[in-house]
Steps between C-alpha positions, in 0.01 A plus 500: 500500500392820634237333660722243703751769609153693649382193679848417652481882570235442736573189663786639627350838576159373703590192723236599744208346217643167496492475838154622546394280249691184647294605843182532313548120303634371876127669635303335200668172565449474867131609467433208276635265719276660766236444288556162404541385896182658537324329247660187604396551911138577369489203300613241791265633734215525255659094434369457907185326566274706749592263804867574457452922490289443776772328674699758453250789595468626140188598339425414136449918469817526659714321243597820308631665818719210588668425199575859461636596864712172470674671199479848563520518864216774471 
């Protein structure tokens, strides 16, 4: 019992960690997404025959780059 009144104690005493941590999961969860739109960019354009990237002025070496400015904007 004592314990339950102490962890009530701090809920109401220390909002600011929730919220942090609510940021922090939001953070985590939008990097995977990132991650997974990577992967999935790299994968079409690894998917392209050579004539196509060439169509589209991409090198094979280049691939990497691509996929990752197209999600990243970097």
């Amino acid at each position: 019992m004592a314990f339950m009144n102490d962890t009530h104690a701090l809920r109401g005493t220390n909002p600011g960690l929730m919220n942090r941590m609510r940021t922090e999961f939001s953070r985590v969860r939008e990097n995977a997404a990132k991650r997974r739109l990577f992967r999935e960019t790299l994968n079409e354009l690894q998917g392209l025959t050579p004539r196509e990237l060439d169509d589209m002025g991409i090198a094979p070496g280049q691939l990497r780059d691509v996929a990752w400015t197209a999600t990243y904007g970097k």
